[in-house]
N, C-alpha and C positions, 0 to 999 in steps of 0.2 A: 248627767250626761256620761257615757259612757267614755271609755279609754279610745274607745276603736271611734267611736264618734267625732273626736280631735281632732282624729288625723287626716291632714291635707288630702284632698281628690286629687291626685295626680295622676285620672286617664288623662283631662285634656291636654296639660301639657306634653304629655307623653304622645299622645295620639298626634300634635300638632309638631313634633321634632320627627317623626315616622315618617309625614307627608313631608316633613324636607329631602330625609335620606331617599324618599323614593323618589323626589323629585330632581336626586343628582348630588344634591347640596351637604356638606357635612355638618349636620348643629352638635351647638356646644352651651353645654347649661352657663348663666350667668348670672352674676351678683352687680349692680347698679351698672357697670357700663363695660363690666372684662369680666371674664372667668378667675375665683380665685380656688384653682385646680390646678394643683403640678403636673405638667406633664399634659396640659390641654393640647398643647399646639403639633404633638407627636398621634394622640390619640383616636383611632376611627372605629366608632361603635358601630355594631351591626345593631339592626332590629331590635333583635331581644335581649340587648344588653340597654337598652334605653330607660326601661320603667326602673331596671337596679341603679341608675346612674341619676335617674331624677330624683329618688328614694334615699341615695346618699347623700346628696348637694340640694336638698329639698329648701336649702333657702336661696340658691339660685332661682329663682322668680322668673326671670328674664331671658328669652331663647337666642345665642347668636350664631352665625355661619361662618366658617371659616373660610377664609378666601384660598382657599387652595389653587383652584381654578378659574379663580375669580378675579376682578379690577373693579375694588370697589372706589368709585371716584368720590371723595367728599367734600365736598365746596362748605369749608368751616369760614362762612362767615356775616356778623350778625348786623354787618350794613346794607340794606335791601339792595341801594342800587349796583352797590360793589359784587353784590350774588347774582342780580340779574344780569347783570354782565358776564360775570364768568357762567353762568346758566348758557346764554346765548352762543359763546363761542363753544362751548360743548357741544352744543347740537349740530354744528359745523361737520362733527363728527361722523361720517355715513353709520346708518342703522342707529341713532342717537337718542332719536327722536322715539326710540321701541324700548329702551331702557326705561326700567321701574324706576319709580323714585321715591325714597324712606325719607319722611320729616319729624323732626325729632323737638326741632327748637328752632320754629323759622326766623328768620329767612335760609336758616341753614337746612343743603339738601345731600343726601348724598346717592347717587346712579348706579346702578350695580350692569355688569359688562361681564362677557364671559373672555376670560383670556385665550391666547392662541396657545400658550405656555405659559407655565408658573412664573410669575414675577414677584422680584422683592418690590418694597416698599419707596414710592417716590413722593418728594413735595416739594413745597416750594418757601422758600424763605419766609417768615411771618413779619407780617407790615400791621401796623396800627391805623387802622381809620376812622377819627375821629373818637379817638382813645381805645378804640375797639379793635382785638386781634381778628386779623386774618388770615387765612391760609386756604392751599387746596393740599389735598392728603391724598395719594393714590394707593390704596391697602392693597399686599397680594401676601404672596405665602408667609406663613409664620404671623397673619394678623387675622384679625373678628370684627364685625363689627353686631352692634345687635338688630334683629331682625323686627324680635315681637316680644313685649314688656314695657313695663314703665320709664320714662326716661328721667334719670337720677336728677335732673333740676329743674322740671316742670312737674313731674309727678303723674305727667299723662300717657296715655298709650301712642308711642307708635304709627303713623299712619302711611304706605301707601299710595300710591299714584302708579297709573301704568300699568297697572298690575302688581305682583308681591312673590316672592319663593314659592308660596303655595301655589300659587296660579299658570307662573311661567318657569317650566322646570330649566334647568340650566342650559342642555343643551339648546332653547328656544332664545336665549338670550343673544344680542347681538353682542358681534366679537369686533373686541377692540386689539390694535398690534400695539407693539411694546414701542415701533417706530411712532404711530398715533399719541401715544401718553405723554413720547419725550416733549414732542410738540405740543402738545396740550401745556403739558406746565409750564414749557418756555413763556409761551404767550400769555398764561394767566401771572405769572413771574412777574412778566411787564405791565397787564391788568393792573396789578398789587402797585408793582412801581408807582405807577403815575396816580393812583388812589391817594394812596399813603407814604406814611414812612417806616423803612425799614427797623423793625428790633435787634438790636446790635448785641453781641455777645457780652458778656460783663467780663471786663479786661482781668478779674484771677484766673478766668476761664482760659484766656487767651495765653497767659503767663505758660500758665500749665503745659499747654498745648505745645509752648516752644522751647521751653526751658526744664521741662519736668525729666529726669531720666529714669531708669529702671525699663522692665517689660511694658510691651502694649499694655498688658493686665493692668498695672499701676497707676501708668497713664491714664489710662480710661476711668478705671476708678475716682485719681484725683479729679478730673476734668468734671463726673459729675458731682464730685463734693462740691466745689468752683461752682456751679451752677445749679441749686438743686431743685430751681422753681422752675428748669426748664420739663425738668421728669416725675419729680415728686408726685401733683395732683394727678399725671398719667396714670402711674402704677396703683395710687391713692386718693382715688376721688375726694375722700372724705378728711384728708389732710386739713390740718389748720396751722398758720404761721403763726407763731407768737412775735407778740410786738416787740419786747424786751430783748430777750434773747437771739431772734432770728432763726430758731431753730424749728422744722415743721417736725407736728408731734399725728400718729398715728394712733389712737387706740386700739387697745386687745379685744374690745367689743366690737368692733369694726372688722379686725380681721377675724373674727367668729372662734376666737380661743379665749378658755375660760383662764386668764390670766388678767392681774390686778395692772399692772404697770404697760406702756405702753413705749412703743421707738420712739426713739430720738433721730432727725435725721437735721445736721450742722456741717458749717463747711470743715469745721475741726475733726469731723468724723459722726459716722454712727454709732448711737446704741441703743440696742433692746434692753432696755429694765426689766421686760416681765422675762426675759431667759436670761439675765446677766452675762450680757456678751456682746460682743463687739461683733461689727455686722460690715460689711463692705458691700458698695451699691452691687456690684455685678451677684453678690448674695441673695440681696431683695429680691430684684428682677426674678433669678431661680426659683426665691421660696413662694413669690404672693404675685409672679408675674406667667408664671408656666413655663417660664424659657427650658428649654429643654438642655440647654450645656450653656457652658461659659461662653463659646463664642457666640448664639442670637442673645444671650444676654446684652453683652458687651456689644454688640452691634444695635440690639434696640436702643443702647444706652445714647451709644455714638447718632443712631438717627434723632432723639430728643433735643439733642443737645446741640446737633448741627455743626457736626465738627465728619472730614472724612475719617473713617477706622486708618486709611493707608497714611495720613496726617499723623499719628500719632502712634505707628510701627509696628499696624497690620501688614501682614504677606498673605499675601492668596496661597492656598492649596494647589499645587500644579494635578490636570487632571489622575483618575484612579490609576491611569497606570502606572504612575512611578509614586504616588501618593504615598505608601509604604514606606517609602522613605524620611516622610516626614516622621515617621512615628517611632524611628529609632533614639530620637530625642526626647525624653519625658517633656511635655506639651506643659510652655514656662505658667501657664494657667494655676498648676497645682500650688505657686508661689501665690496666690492671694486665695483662692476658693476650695478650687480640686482636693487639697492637700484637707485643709479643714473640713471639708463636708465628708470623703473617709477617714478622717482619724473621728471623727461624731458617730459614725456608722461603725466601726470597728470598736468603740466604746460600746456604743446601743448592743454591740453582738458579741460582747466579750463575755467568759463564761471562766470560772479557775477551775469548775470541774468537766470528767467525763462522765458518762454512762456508768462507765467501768468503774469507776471510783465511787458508787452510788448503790450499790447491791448488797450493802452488808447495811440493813438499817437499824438490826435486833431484831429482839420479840420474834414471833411467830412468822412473822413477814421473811425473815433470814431464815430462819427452818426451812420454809416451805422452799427457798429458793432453792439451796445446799441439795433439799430432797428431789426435786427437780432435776437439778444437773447431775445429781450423781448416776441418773438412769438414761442419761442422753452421749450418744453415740458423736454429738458434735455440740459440746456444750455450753451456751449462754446465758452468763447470768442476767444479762442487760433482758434477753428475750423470758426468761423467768419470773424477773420481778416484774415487766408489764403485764404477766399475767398473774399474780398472787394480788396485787394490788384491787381491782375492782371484784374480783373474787374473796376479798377478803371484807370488802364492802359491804358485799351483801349480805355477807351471812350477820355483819352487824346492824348491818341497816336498822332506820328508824327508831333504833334503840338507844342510840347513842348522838348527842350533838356538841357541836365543838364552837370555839369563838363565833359570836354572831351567830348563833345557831345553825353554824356550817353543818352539813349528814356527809355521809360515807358515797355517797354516788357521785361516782368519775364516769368517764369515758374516757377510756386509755387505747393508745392507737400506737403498733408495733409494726416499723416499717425496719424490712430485711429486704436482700438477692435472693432471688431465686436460689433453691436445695440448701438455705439457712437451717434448717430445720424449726421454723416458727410451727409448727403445726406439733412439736412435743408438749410444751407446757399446754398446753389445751389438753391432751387429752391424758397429760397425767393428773389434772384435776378434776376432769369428768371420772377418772379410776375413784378418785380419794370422795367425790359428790355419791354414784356408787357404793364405795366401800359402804360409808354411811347415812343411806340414805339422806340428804341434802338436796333433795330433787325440789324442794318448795323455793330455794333457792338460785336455782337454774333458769335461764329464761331460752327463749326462742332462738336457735342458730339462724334465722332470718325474719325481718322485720317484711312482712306483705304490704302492711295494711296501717290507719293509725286506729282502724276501728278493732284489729286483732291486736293490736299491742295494746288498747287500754284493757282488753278481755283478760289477757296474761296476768296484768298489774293489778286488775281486780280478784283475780285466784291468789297467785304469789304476789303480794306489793314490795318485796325486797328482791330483786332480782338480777341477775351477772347476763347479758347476751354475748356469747363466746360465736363472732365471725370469720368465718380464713375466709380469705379474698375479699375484705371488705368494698373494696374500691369500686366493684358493680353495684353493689347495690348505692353507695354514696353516688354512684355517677347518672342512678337512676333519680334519686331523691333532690339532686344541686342543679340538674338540668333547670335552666330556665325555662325550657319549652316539655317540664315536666308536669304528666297528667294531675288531673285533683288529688287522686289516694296522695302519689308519690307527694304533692305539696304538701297533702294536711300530713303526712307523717313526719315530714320533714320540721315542719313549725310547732309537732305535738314533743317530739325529743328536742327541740329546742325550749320549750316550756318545762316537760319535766326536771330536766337539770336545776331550775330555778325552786320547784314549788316542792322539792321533797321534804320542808317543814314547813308546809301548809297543806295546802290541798289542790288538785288538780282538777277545777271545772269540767272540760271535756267540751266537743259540739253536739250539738243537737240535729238529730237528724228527723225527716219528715213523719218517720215509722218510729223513730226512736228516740227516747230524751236524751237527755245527757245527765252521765251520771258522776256524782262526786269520787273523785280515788282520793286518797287520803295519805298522806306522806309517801306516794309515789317515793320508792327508791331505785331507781333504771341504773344499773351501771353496763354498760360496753366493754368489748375484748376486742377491737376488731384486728388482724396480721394483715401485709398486703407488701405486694414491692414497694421500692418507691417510686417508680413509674409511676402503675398504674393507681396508684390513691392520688398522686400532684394531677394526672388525667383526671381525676374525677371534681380538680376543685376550679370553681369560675373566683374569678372578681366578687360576687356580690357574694361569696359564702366567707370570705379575707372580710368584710364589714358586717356583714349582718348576725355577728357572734354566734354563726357555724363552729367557723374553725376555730375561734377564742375559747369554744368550752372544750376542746381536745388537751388529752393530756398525750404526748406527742414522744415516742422514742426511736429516735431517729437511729438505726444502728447500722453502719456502714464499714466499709474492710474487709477485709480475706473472712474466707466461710473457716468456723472454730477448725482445728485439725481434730483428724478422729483419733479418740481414747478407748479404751474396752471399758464401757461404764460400772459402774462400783457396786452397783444391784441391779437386778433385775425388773422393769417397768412396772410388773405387779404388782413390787413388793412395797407395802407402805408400812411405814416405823409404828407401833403401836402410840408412840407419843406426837406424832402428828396426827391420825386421827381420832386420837380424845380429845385435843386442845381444838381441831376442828368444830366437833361435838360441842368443844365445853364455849365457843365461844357462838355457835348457833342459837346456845340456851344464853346467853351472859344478857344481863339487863332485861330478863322475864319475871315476873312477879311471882308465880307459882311453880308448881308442877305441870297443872293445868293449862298453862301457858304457853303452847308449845308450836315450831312453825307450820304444822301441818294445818292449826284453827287461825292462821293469820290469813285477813281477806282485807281489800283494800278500801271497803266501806268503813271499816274500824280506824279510827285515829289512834295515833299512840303520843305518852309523854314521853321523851326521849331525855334520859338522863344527861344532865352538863358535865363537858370535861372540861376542869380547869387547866390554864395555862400558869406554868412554874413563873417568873418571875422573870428568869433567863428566857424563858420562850416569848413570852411574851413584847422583851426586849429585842429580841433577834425581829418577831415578825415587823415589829414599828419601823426599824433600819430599815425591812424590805419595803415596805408602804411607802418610806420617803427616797428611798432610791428608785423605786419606778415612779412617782411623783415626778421624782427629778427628769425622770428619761420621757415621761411621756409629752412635755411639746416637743421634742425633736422627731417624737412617732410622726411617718407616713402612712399613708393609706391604711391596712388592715392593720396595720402594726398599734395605733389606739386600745383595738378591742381585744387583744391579745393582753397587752399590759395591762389590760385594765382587770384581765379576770387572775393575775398570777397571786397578785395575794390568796385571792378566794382558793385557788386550787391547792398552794402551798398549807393551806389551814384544816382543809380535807385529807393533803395525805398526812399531814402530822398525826390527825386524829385518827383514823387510821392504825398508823403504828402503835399509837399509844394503847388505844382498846387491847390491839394484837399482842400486846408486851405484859397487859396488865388488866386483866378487865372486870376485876373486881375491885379495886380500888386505880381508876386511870388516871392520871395526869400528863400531860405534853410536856414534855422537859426539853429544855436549850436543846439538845445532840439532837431529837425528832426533829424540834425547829429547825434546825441547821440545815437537817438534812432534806427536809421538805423544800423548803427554800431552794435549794439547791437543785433538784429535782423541775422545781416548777420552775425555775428559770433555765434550766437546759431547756425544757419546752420549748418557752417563750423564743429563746434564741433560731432553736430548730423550726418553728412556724415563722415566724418573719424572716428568716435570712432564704428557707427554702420556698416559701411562696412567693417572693419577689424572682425569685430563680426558676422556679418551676407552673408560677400559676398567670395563664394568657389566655385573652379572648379572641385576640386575632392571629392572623397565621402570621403575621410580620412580628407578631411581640414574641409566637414562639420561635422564629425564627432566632430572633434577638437572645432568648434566654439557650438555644440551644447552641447557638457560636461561642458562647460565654461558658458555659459549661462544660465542654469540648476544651476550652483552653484551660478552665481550670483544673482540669481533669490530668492534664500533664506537668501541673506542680511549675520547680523552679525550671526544666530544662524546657517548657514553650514547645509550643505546637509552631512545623511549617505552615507555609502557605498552601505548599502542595498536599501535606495529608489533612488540611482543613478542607481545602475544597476538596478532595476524594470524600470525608467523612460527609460534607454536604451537600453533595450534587444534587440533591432534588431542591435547595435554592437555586434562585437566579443569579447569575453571576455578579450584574449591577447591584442586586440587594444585598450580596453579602458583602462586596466592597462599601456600601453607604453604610453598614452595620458595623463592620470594624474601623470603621471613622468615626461613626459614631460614639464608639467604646470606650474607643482611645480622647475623643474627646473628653469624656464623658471619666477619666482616669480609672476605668477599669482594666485594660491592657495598653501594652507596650512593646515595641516591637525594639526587634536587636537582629543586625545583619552579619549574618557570618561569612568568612570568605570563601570563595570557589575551591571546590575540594581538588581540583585541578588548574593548571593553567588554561586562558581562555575561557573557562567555564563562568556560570549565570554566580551571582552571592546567591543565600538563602535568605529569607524574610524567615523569621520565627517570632510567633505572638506569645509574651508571657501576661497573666494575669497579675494584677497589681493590688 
């Protein structure tokens, strides 16, 4: 069976979350009975962001809706006649009797209602009747329930009544008021009563609640230590209590992370064994519940537990127009979670080098740079060596391979301002390609096709494609609503990167077979601002190891100042272009040998470059320090970490050929300096994808208020030239945004005084 055979059909469900969105509704993929997706309950996919989203979470199985708009009523309970009662007085409800209804595990049922406005979350006390819990649950914003899938303790599907999401779009649904619900659960409140008996709180719980001091944050937290079987199976279906100990244990199989050890979650505290570290509830909630900040964590915590937020030294928000105010006090939150989840993030993006401190690596690689700048009018070495680099690749290409049979083809991508001058080092290497003839080594200044780019590889199979403005043709190729060519090109330069020491299949076409290329060596040049390349990337190219195979130099700051350069653009050094020459020939068996008779039906044996002893030791440190970082990776930040070793092993080899290529070896300094190199990447693709890469206009919104503050350093953006900078948001959105933010401890606000007497303070947002 084939490779492609395996893998999951994910039109229906795709095709089945489509007729939700069009029906009103917003789905959200799920694992047995919740989304384990950070950041679910913030997120609304359009259309064509669905197949990428079911493709990443491809073991969420299960489809659910989020009640945004919704009242989803749940009558959780598994004594018939106790349901058929609270059943009956529902229907009391005008329009009641027109509500769908999902059964999951009868007698329990739950009605779906369309709200008049977003509500939070209501219920009602849980009673026991006849040992059996009960309760009514009313879901609204910030909850899911699932729609369509298997239900996690029967095993069976889902079924329907009344109709279904597919059937009855939302606005058909009868509307229920927030005045109806209150009523509803009073009366079912009473239902319960007289059923059953009440579930009483467990008196450390209550201790906590009256006695505990520190921040709400604290409180909350102890309260659900106090209590942890009110939340646990919630956030952890698959929890189990130990009988011994008392403590419920989570596995790492469970939460879908390839680690051996599993949480511990006790009233003396938690801990994660597979990350060794101490975890605090309103933490979980965040990481495996989607809570979007500290406060719906600590409020879904507070609704499990049944205890009020204002009980235990919640303050409401006063509305947005003086809300600013709250934000001139660092938000006491960053005292348990805030604080820890950036100083993890400022670790994951910490870097001891620059750019700048990375352009002298030796060998030939430092020639070519020096010779480079010395004929540029605005001189960069950082823009130099991202172009010597995959240029230097090719001309070794296939001749040479490094650990793990690593080859010389990168994809290097050089992001400048506008009149950087990125557009020199191109074309003083097409001078030096030129000078000596090197042309078998050049590839296409634009990818059409993936049927013209394998024609290329099969003439030259070592080849440099040098692009300025990259970012159109990537925004042609990453488009999800991109035509066939643009897809298959897109998935054929994602292949090549992998098989340039093996061989590259190809597809077959109806007139045309498919033909073998044979150590395919593709290396990329592409320049671009860094607008428009972050324009060109969605979400699903951050996961599907688009972006992870970029080697990334991010170079930002004042344009170089201008110098009268040291020679004239022409003029090339005679010892740059022999060692050009001599390294086009290096690892050729004859005379006869030469790249003009290289065609990519041919395979080649590619000489082994060993690793010095020191190098070898530096790479292992880097292997287990991104080890170490990658469960803390989110979202596309995995696929990045995963490929930095592989890329640090390519530029060493690299240098080393360029240093010595008759007798090569990788010594510690290359290593070092590789390393070093591929983890600025790493840093520069996770910390600016998160900042620059959105699907909806509300996340760019989000990443553009963020950017804008960070943009003014320590002295903070006003209020007033925030909103001048962003008048085409809505005024409500971007106040819900820098609440967000600040939730969320990425700014902070500081009030200055009236520059005059009588006059307004200032609000100024600094980034945190």
């Amino acid at each position: 069976m084939t490779a492609a055979a395996t893998k999951p059909d994910l039109r229906p469900i795709v095709d089945l979350r489509r007729s939700l969105l069009a029906n009103g509704y917003i789905p959200v993929p799920v694992k047995g009975k919740r989304p384990r997706i950070k950041g679910w309950t913030t997120f609304r996919p359009s259309a064509e962001q669905l197949e990428g989203q079911a493709r990443k979470y491809a073991d969420h199985k299960s489809t659910g809706v989020i009640c945004e708009n919704l009242a989803a009523i749940d009558i959780d309970a598994l004594d018939a006649d106790v349901a058929d009662t609270l059943i009956v007085r529902l229907m009391q409800i005008p329009g009641a009797d027109r509500a769908p209804c999902r059964v999951g595990k009868a007698p329990k049922a739950l009605f779906l209602f369309r709200a008049n406005k977003p509500l939070s979350k209501r219920t009602t006390p849980e009673y026991t009747v006849g040992g059996k819990k009960c309760q009514i649950e009313v879901l609204g914003k910030v909850q899911q329930f699932v729609a369509f899938g298997l239900h996690a303790d029967t095993g069976r599907e889902y079924t329907w009544s009344n109709g279904d999401p597919l059937s009855v779009p939302l606005a058909d649904l009868p509307e229920i008021t927030e005045a109806q619900i209150d009523a509803y659960i009073a009366d079912a409140a009473t239902i319960l009563a007289a059923a059953g008996k009440p579930v009483k709180a467990d008196k450390p719980a209550q201790r906590t609640h009256a006695a505990a001091g520190g921040t709400f944050w604290t409180r909350c937290n102890a309260a659900a230590l106090a209590a942890p079987e009110r939340w646990v199976r919630s956030l952890f279906p698959s929890a189990r209590k130990e009988t011994g100990t008392g403590a419920w244990r989570v596995s790492s199989s469970d939460l879908g992370r390839g680690l051996e050890e599993d949480i511990s979650i006790h009233a003396d505290g938690i801990r994660d064994f597979g990350e060794e570290r101490p975890v605090t509830p309103i933490q979980l909630v965040m990481d495996y519940g989607g809570a979007p900040t500290t406060r719906d964590a600590a409020h879904w915590l507070c609704e499990q537990i049944g205890i009020n937020p204002h009980d235990i030294g919640w303050e409401n928000r006063q509305p947005v127009a003086v809300r600013f105010g709250a934000l001139l006090t660092p938000p006491e939150a960053a005292n348990d979670d805030s604080e820890e989840w950036r100083r993890e993030e400022e670790e994951l993006f910490r870097s001891d080098a620059t750019l700048a401190d990375l352009t002298r690596p030796g060998g030939f690689i430092e020639e070519l740079v020096d010779w480079i700048v010395s004929s540029a009018e605005h001189p960069s070495r950082e823009l130099a060596l991202s172009a010597v680099i995959p240029f230097v690749g090719s001309l070794i290409g296939r001749r040479f391979a490094g650990y793990r049979d690593a080859r010389t083809n990168v994809y290097s991508i050089a992001l400048a301002p506008s009149g950087y001058g990125k557009d020199h080092a191109r074309q003083q290497i097409k001078r030096l390609i030129a000078a000596e003839n090197l042309h078998p080594f050049s590839g296409p200044a634009r990818l059409m096709s993936a049927s013209g780019l394998r024609a290329a590889l099969m003439e030259k199979p070592s080849i440099n494609c040098m692009i300025d403005e990259i970012g159109g043709p990537l925004r042609e190729m990453l488009d999800p609503r991109a035509n066939q060519h643009q897809a298959m090109l897109k998935n054929d330069i994602l292949e090549y990167f992998s098989t340039a020491s093996t061989y590259f299949e190809g597809a077959a076409y109806a007139q045309v077979k498919a033909v073998r290329l044979e150590n395919p060596n593709l290396g990329i040049y592409g320049t671009s601002t860094q607008d428009d390349f972050w324009n060109s990337m969605s979400s699903l190219s951050t996961v599907d190891g688009f972006m992870a195979r970029l080697i990334l130099f991010n170079i930002t700051g004042l344009k170089p100042a201008l110098v009268v350069p040291d020679r004239d653009v022409k003029e090339i050094p005679r010892s740059i272009r022999e060692k050009a020459k001599a390294l086009a020939m290096a690892g050729r068996a004859a005379n006869l040998d030469v790249p003009a008779v290289d065609k990519g039906d041919k395979p080649r044996v590619a000489q082994q470059v060993p690793l010095s002893a020191g190098a070898e030791r530096v790479r292992r440190e880097f292997k287990a320090d991104i080890e170490k970082k990658l469960p803390k990776a989110v979202g596309g930040d995995a696929a990045v970490l995963n490929r930095a070793v592989e890329h640090a092993v390519k530029l060493a080899l690299i240098v080393a050929v360029a240093t010595d290529w008759g007798h090569p070896e990788v010594t510690e300094r290359q290593m070092s300096w590789a390393v070093q190199v591929a983890w600025l990447s790493c840093v520069s693709l996770m910390r600016e994808s998160r900042l620059n890469v959105a699907d909806s206009q509300r996340e760019r919104n989000v990443n553009r208020v963020l950017k804008l503050i960070q943009a003014e350093g320590a002295r903070g953006m006003t209020l007033g030239k925030l909103t001048d900078r962003t008048r085409g948001i809505d005024k409500r959105q971007r106040e819900e945004i820098l609440s967000d933010l600040a939730d969320a401890g990425r700014i902070k606000g500081e009030q200055k005084a009236p520059a005059k007497a009588g006059g307004r303070p200032t609000f100024t947002f600094i980034a945190r």
